[in-house]
N, C-alpha and C positions, 0 to 999 in steps of 0.2 A: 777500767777502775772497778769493775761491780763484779768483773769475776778476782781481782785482787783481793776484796774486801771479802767475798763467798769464800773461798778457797781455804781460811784457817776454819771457817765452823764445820764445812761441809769434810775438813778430816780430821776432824776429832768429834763425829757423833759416836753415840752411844748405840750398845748390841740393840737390835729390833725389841720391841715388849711383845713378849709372848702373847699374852694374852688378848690382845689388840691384834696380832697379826693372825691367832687362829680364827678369832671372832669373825675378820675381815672377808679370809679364805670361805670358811662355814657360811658368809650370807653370800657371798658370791657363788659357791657351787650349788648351792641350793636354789639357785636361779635357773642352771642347768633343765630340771625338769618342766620347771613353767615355761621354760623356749620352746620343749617338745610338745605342750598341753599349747602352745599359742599357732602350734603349726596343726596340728591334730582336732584340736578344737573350734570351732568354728561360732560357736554361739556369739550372740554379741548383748551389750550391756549399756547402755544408754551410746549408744553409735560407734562403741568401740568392740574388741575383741576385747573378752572378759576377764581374760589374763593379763591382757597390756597392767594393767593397774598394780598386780601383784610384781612384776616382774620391773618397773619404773622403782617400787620402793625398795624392792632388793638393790637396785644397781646404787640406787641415792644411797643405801644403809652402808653399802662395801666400797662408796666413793667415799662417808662421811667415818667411820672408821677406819680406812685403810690411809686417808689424810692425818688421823691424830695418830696413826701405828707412826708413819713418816717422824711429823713433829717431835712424838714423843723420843726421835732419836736425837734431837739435837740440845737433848736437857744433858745433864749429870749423870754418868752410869749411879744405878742403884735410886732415882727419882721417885720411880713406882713400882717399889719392889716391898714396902711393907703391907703387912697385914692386913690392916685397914684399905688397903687401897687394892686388895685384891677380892676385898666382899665386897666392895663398891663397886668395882667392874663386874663382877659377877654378879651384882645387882641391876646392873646397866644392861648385861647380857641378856641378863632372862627379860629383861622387859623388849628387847630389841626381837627377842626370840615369838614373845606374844605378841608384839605388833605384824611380823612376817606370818604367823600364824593363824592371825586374825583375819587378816587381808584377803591372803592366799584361800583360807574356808570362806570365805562371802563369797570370794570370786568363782570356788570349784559347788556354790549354790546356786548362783545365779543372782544374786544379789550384792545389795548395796555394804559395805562396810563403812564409809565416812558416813555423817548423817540420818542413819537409819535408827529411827529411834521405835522400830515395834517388835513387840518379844522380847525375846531374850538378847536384841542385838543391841535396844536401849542400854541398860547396862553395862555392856560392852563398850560400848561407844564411849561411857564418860571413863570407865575402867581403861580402856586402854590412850585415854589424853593424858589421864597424869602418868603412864608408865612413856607417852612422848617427851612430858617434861621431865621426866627422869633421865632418858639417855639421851635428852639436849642437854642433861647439865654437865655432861661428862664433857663438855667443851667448856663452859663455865673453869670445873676443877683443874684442866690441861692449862686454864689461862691463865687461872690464878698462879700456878707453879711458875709459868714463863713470866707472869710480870715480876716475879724475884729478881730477873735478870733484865730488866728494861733498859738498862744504860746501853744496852746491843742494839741496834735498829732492827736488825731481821727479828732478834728475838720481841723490841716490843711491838713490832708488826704481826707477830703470831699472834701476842697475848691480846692484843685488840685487837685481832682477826675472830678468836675463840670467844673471846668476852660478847664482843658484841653479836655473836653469832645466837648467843643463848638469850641476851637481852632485846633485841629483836625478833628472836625467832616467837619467844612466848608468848607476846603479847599478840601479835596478829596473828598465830596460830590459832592462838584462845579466842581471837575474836571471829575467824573463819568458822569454826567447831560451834560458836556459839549460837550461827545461825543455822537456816533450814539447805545450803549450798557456799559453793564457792562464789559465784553471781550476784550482784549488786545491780538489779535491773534485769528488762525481760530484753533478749536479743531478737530483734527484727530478723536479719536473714541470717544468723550465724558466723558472720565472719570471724576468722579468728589467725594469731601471729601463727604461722609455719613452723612444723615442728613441734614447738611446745604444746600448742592449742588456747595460747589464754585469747578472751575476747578484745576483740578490738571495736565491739559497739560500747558495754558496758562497761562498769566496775568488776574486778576481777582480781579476787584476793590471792592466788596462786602465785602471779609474777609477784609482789612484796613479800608474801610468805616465800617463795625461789630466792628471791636477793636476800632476804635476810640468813636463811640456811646455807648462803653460798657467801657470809662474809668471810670466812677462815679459808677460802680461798682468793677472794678478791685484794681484802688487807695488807696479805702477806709478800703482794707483790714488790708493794713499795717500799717493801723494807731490802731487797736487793738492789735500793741505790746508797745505801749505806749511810742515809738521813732520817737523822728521827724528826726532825722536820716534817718532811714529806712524809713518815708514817703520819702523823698527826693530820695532816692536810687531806690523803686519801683515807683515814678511817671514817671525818668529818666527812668528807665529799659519799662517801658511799651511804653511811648512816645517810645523809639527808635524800639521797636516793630512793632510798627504801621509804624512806615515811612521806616523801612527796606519791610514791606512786602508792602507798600505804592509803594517806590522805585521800588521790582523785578516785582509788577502789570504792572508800565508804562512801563519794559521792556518787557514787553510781557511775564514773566516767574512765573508760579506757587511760590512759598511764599516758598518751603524747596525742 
């Protein structure tokens, strides 16, 4: 039933959006050197390798753009193709551009980028949150165009996939940046999930801030049962995910 119901949107998308697929390409090859700088490199940075960090946000930036390159194919040919919406990505771009920038120079210093508020990195720091909300809202703007078509399940599965992705992302984002770390509480031995590294003694704003950046792909699931039902059920069910482990962060307490 679910590949019956795919099968007419998935052959009548629309040509790729340039501009979305070069951006994707560009923060993906641009990763290239920092793999070579993570093997050649050896320093480390509060227990990591110094490049890990730079090289996590390129991979997030060209999963998180090369997902709305997708998306954006299964709009309208000609959706985002005016004017307007081509100095808006291009406003999206350059800020995407400063954030890989930013990052990548702290890391090739030896230092902090999130959180460091001395010198000239202060500045920085509040300077490049709002250029975060800016290329979060390009999921915003991809929602708002797919909720025009919400009578689709898949399609209103994307737009509340995208919507709540920017509506969740900001606020815990903004409340991570606001303080002096990621950490809610001092960890005893370290422990922490496999993989990712969030704490499993404390509070740990990273997994809700991760679920909330990761609704435009969680959402969109449910919409390949061809129920808008069930989009409404799992966009409810994920949102309240996020702000339950959102909520045990600000208490100081691991997520389960």
């Amino acid at each position: 039933m679910t590949a019956t119901l795919a099968a007419p949107r998935l052959a009548a998308v629309s040509a790729p959006n340039r501009q979305l697929v070069r951006l994707t390409l560009f923060v993906a090859l641009a990763a290239l050197p920092l793999m070579a700088a993570h093997v050649l490199d050896d320093r480390q940075f509060q227990g990591d390798n110094i490049w890990l960090k730079p090289l996590k946000f390129h991979l997030a930036l060209a999963v998180y753009t090369g997902t709305l390159a997708l998306f954006a194919m299964l709009l309208p040919e000609g959706t985002f193709t005016s004017r307007r919406w081509r100095i808006y990505l291009g406003v999206v771009s350059a800020c995407i551009l400063a954030e890989v920038a930013w990052i990548g120079s702290a890391a090739a210093l030896g230092t902090a980028s999130h959180f460091n508020q001395t010198g000239l990195w202060a500045p920085l720091y509040s300077l490049m949150g709002a250029a975060a909300v800016i290329l979060t809202s390009l999921a915003l703007v991809m929602g708002l165009a797919f909720w025009r078509h919400r009578t689709d399940a898949l399609m209103l599965s994307v737009a509340l996939g995208l919507i709540l992705t920017f509506l969740l992302t900001v606020p815990i984002a903004g409340t991570m940046s606001s303080g002096t770390g990621h950490l809610i509480g001092t960890p005893v031995t370290g422990a922490r999930f496999p993989l990712m590294g969030w704490s499993t003694e404390v509070g740990d704003l990273r997994l809700p801030h991760f679920l909330a950046t990761h609704a435009l792909h969680a959402v969109p699931l449910a919409g390949l049962t061809g129920s808008r039902a069930a989009v409404w059920v799992a966009a409810a069910g994920f949102t309240g995910l996020t702000l339950w482990c959102f909520a045990r962060a600000l208490m100081g307490l691991p997520p389960f």
